[in-house]
Each structure stands twice: as C-alpha cells, then as structure tokens.
MOPAC internal coordinates of N, CA, C and O (Angstrom, degrees):
PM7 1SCF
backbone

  N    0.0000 0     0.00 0     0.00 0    0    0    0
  C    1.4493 1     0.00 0     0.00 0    1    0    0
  C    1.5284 1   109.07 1     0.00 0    2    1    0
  O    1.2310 1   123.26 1   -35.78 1    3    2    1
  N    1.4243 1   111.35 1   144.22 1    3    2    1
  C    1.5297 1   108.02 1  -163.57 1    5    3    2
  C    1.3168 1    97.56 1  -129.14 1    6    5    3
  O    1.2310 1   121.74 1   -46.94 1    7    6    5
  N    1.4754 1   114.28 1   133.06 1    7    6    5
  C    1.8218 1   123.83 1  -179.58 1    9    7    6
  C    1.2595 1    96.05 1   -94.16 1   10    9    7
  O    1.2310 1   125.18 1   -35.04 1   11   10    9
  N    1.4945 1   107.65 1   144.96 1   11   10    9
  C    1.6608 1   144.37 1  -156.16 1   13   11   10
  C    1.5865 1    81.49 1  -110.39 1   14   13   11
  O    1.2310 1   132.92 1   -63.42 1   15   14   13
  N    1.8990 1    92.64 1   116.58 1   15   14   13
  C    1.6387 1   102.94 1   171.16 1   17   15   14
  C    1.1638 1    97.17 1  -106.53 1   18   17   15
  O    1.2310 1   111.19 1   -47.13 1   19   18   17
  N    1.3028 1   134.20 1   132.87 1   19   18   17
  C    1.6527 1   148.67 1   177.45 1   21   19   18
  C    1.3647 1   107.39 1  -100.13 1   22   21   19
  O    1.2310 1   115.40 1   -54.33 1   23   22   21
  N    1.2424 1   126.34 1   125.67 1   23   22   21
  C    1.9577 1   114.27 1   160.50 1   25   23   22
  C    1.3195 1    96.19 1   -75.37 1   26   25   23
  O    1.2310 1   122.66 1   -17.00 1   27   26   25
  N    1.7051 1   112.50 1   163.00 1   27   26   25
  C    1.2262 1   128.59 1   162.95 1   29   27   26
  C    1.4780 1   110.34 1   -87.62 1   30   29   27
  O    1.2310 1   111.63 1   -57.29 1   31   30   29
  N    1.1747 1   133.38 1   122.71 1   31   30   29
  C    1.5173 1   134.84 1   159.00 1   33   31   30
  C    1.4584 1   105.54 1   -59.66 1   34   33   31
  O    1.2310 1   113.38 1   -67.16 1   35   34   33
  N    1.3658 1   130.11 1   112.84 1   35   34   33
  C    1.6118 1   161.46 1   106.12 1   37   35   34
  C    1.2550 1    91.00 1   145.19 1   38   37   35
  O    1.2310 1   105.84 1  -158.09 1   39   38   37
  N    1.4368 1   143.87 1    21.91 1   39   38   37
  C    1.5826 1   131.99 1   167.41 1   41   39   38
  C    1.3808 1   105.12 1   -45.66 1   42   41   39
  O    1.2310 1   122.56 1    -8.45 1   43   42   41
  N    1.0766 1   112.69 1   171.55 1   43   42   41
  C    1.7160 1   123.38 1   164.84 1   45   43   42
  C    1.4686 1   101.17 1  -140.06 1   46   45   43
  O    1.2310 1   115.40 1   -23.80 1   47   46   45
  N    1.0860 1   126.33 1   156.20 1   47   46   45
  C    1.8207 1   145.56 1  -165.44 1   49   47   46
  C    1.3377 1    70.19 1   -82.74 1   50   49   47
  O    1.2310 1   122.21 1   -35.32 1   51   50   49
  N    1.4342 1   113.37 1   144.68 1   51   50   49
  C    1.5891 1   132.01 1   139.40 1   53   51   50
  C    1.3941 1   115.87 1   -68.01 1   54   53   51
  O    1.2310 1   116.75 1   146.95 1   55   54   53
  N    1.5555 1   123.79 1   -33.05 1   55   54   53
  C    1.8575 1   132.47 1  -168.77 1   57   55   54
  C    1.9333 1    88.02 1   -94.58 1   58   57   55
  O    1.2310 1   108.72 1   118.80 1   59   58   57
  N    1.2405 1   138.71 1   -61.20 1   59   58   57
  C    1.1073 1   139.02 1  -138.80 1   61   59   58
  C    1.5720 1   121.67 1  -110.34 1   62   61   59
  O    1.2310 1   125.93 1   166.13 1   63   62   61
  N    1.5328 1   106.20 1   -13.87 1   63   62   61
  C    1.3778 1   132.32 1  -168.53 1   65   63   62
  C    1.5981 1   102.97 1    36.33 1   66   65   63
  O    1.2310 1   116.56 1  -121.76 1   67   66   65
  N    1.3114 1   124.14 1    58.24 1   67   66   65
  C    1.3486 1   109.80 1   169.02 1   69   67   66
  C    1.5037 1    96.36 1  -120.79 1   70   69   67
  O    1.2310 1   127.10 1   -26.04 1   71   70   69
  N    1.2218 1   103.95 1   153.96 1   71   70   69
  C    1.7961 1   110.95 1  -150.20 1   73   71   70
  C    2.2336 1    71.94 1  -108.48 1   74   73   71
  O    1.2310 1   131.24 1   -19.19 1   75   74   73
  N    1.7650 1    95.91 1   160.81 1   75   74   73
  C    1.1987 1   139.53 1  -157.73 1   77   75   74
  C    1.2786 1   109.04 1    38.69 1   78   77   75
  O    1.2310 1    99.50 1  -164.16 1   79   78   77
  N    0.8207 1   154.58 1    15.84 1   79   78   77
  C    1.6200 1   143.84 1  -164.49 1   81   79   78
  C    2.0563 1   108.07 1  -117.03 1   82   81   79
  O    1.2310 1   132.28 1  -147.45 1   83   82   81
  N    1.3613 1    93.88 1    32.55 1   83   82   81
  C    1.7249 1    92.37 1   158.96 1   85   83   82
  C    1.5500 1    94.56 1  -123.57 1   86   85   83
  O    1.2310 1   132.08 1   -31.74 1   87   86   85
  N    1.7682 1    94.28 1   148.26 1   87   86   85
  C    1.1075 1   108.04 1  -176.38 1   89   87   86
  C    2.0090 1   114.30 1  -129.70 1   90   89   87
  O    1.2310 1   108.67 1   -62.70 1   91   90   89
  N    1.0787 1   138.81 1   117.30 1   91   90   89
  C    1.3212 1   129.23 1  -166.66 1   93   91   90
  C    1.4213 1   108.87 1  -117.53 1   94   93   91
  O    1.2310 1   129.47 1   -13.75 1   95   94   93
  N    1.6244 1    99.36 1   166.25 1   95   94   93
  C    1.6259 1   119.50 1  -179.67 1   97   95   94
  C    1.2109 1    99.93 1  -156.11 1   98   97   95
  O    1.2310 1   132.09 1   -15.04 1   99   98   97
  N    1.5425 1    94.25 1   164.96 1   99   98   97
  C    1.5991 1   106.56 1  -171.53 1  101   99   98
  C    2.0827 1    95.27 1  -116.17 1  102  101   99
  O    1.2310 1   130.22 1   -28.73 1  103  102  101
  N    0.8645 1    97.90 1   151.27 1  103  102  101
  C    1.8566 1    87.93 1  -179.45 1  105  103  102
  C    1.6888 1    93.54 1  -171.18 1  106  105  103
  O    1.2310 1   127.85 1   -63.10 1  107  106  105
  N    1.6536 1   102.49 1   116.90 1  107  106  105
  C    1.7722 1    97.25 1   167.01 1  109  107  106
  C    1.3627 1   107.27 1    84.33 1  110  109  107
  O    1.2310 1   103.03 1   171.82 1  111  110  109
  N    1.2027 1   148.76 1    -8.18 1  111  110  109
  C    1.1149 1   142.69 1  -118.44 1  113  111  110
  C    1.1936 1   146.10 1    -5.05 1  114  113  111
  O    1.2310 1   125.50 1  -100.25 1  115  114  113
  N    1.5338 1   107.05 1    79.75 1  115  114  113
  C    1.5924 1   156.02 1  -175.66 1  117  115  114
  C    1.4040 1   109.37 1  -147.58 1  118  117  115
  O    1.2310 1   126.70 1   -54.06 1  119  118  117
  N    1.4102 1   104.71 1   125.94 1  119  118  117
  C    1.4664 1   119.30 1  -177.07 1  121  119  118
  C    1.6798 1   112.36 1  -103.95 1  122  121  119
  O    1.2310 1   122.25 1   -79.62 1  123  122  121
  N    1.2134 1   113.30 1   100.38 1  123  122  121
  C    1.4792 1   115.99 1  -176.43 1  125  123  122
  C    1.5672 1   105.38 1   -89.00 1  126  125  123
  O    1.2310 1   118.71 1   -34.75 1  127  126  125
  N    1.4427 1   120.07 1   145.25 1  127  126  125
  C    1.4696 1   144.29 1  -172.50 1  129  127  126
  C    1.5065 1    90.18 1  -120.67 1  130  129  127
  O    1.2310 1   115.51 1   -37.71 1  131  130  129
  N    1.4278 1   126.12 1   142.29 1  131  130  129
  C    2.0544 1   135.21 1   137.37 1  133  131  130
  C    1.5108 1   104.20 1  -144.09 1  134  133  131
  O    1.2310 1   131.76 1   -24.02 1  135  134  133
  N    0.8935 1    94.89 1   155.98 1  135  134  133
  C    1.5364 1   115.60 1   157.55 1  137  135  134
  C    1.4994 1   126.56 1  -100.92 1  138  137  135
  O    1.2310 1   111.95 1   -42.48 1  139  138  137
  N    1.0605 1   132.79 1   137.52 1  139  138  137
  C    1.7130 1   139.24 1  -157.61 1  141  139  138
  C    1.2828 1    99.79 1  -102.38 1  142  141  139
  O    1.2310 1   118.90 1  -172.46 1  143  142  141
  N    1.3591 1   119.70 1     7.54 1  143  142  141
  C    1.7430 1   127.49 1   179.95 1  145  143  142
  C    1.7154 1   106.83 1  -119.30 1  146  145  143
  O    1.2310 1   128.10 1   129.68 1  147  146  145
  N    0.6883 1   102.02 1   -50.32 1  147  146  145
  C    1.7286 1   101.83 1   162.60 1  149  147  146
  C    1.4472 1   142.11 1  -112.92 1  150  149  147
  O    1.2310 1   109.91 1    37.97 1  151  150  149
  N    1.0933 1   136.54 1  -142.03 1  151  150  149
  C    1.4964 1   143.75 1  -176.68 1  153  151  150
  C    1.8100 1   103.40 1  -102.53 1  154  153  151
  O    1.2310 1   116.33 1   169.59 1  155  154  153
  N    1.2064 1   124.58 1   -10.41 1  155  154  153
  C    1.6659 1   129.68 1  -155.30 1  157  155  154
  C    1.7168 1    99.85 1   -75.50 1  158  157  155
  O    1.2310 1   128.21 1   -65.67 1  159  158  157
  N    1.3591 1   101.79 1   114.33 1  159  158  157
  C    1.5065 1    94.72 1   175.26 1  161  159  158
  C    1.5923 1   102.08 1  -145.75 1  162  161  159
  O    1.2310 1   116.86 1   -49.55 1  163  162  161
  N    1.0287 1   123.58 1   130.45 1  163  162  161
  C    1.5152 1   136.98 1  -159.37 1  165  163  162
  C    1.6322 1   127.55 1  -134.76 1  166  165  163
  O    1.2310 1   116.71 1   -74.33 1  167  166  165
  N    1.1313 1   123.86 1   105.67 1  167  166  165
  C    1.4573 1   121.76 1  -150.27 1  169  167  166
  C    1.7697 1    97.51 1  -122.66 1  170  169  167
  O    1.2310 1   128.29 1   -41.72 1  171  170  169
  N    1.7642 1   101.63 1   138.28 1  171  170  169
  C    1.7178 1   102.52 1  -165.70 1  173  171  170
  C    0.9866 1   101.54 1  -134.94 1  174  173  171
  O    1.2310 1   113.06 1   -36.25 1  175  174  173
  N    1.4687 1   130.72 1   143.75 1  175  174  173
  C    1.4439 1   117.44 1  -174.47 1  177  175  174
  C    1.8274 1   105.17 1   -95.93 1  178  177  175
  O    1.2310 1   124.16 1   -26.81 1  179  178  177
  N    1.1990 1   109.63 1   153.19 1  179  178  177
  C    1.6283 1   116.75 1  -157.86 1  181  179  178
  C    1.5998 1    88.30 1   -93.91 1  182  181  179
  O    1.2310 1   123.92 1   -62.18 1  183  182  181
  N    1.2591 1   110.09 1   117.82 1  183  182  181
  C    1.6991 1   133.85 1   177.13 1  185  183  182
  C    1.5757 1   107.98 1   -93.00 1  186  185  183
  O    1.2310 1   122.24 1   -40.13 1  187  186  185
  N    1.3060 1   113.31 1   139.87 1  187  186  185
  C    1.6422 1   100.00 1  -164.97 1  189  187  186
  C    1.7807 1    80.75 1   -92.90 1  190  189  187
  O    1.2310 1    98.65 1   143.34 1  191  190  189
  N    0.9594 1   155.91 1   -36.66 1  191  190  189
  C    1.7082 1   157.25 1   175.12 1  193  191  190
  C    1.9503 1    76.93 1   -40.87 1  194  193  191
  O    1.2310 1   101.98 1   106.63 1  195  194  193
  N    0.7812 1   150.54 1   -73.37 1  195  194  193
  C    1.5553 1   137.99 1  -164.35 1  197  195  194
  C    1.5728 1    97.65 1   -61.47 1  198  197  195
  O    1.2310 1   101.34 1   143.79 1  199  198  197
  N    1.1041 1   151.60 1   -36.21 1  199  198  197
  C    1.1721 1   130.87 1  -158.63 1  201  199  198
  C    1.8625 1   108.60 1   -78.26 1  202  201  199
  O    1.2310 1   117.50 1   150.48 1  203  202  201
  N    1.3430 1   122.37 1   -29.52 1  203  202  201
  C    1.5045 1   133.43 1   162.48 1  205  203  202
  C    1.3054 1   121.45 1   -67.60 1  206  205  203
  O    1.2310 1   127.79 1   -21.16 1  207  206  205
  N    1.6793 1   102.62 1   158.84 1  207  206  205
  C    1.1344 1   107.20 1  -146.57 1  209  207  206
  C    1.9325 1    97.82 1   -80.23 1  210  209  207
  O    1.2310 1   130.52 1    -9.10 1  211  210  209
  N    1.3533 1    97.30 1   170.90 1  211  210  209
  C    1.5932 1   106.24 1   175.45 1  213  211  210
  C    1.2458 1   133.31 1  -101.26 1  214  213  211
  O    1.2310 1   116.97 1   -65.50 1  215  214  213
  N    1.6773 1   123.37 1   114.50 1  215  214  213
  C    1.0117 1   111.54 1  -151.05 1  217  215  214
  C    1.8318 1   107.79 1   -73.22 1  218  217  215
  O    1.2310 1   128.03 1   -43.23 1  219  218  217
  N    1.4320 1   102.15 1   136.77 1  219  218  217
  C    1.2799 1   121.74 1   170.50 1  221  219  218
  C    1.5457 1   109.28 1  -113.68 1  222  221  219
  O    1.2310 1   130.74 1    -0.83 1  223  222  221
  N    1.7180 1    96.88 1   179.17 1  223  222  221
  C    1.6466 1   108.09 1   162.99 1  225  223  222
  C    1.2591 1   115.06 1   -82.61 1  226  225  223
  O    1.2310 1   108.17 1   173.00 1  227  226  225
  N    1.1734 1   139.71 1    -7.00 1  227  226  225
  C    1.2504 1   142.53 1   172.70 1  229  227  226
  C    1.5475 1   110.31 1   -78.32 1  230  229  227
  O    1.2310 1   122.80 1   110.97 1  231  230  229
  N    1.3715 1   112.23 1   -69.03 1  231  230  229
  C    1.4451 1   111.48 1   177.02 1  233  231  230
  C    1.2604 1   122.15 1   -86.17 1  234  233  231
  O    1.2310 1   117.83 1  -130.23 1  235  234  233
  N    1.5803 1   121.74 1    49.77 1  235  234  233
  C    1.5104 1   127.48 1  -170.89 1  237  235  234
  C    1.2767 1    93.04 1  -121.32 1  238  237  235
  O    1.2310 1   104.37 1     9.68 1  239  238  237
  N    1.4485 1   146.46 1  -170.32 1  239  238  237
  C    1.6189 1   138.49 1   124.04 1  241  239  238
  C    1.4410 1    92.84 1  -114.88 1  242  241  239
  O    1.2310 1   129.21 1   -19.46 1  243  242  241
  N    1.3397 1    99.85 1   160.54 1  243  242  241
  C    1.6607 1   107.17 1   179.23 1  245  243  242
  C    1.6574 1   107.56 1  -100.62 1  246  245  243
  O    1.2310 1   129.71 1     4.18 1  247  246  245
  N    1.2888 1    98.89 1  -175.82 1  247  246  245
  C    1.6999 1    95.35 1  -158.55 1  249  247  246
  C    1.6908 1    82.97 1   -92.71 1  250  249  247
  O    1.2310 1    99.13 1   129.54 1  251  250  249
  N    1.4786 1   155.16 1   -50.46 1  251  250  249
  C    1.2093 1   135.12 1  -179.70 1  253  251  250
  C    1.4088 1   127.37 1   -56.24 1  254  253  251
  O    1.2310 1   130.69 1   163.49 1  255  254  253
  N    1.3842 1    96.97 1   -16.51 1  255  254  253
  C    1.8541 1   109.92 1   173.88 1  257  255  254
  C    1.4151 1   117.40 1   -73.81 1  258  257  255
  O    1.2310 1   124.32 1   164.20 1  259  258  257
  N    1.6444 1   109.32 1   -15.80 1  259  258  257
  C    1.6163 1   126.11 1   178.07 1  261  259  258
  C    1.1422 1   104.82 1   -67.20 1  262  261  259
  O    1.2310 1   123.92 1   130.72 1  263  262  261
  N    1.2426 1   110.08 1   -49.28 1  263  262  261
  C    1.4769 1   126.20 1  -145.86 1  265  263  262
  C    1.5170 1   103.66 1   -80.76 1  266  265  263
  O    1.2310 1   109.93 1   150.80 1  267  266  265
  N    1.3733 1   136.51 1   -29.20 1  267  266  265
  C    1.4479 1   129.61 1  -176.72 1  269  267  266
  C    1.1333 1   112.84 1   -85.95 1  270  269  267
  O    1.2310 1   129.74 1   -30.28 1  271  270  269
  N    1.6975 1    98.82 1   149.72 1  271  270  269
  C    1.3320 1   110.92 1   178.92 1  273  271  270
  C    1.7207 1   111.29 1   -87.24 1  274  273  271
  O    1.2310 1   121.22 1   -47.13 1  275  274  273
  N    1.4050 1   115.27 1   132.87 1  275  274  273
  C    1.2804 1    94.77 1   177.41 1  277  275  274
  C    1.8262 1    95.58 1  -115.41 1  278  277  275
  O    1.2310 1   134.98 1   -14.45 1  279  278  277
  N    1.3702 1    88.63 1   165.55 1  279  278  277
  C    1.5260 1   134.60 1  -132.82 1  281  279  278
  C    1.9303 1    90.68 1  -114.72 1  282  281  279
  O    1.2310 1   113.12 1    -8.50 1  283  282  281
  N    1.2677 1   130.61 1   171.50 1  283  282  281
  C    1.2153 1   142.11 1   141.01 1  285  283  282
  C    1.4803 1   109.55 1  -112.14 1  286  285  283
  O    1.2310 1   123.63 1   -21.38 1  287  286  285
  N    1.3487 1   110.64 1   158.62 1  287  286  285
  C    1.3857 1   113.23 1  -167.59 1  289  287  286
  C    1.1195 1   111.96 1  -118.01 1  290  289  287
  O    1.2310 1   108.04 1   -73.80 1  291  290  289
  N    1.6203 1   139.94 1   106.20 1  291  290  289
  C    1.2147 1   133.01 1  -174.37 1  293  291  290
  C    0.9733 1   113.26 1   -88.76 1  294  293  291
  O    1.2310 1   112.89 1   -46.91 1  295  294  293
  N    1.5079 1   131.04 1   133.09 1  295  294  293
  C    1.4787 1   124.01 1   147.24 1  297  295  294
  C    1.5061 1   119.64 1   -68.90 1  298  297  295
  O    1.2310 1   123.95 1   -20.74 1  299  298  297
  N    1.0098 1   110.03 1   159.26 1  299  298  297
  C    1.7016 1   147.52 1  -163.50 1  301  299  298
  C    1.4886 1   115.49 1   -82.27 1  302  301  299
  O    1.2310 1   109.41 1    17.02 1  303  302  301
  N    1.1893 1   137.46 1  -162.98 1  303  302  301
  C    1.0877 1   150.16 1   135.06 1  305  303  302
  C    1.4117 1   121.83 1  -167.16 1  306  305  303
  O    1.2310 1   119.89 1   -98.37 1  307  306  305
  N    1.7087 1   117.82 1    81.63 1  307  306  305
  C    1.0781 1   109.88 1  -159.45 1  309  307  306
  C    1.7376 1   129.54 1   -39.83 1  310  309  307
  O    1.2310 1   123.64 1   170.77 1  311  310  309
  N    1.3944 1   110.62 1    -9.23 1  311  310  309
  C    1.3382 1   101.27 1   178.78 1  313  311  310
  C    1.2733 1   120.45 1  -109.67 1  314  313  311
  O    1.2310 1   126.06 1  -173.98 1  315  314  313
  N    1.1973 1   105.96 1     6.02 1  315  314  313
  C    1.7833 1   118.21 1   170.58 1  317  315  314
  C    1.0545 1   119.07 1   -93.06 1  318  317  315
  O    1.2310 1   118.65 1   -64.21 1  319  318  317
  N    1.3883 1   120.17 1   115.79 1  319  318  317
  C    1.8506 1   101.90 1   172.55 1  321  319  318
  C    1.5537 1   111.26 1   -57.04 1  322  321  319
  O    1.2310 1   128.41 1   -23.46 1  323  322  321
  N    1.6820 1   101.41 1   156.54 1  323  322  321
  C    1.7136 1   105.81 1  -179.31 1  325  323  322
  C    1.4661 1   122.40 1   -84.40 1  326  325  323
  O    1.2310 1   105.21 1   -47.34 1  327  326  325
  N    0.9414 1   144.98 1   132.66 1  327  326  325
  C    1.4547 1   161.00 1   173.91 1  329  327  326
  C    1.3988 1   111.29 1   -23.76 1  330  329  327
  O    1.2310 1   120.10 1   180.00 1  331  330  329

C-alpha cells in the first residue's frame, strides 16, 4: 500500500525558504512534512482537538443574540386597513 504525498500550495521551507516545495502525508497517525529542496523533514502527531472545527465569530452566537426575541415581519399595505 502506497501513501499519497500532496505538496502544499504557498508553504515556504522553514530550513530553505523556497516557497511550494513541501510536500505531506498522514501515515499511522503521524503527520509527516519534507521538502524536495532540502534536508527539512518534520513529523506531528495527529491530535483529535485539531480535527474540530475553530472557534470563530461566524460560527459562535453571542450571548445578546440569545437573548432576542425574534419577531416576523409583516408587510403593510398602506391602503388597506391592518388585520
């Protein structure tokens, strides 16, 4: 069985600073990093706290956004009386 090495599009080498030339895999669960321009090879162990999502402002709600009541919004018709 053969592991699929991917480059990263716009990495830069940490040892060589030459931009695209790291390439990664996942194997065992250990995530290996190299570069095909130098000696740089870097191995991370895969944390399941990394596999979830990150909290942002987008996917948060805030605590005053809890708190309102929401409403439907009727339109009008100024020449109709309202219901």
């Amino acid at each position: 069985m053969s592991t699929v090495k991917r480059f990263i599009a716009g990495v830069i080498c940490p040892r060589c600073a030459e931009m695209d030339r790291i390439r990664a895999w996942e194997q065992n669960g250990i995530r290996y990093r190299e570069c095909v321009s130098c000696d740089f090879f870097e191995q991370l162990p895969i944390e399941e706290d990394a596999l979830t999502e990150m909290t942002t402002r987008v996917n948060q709600v805030r605590d005053d956004q809890k708190q309102q009541d929401v409403q439907p919004v009727r339109i009008m018709d100024p020449g109709k009386p309202p219901r």
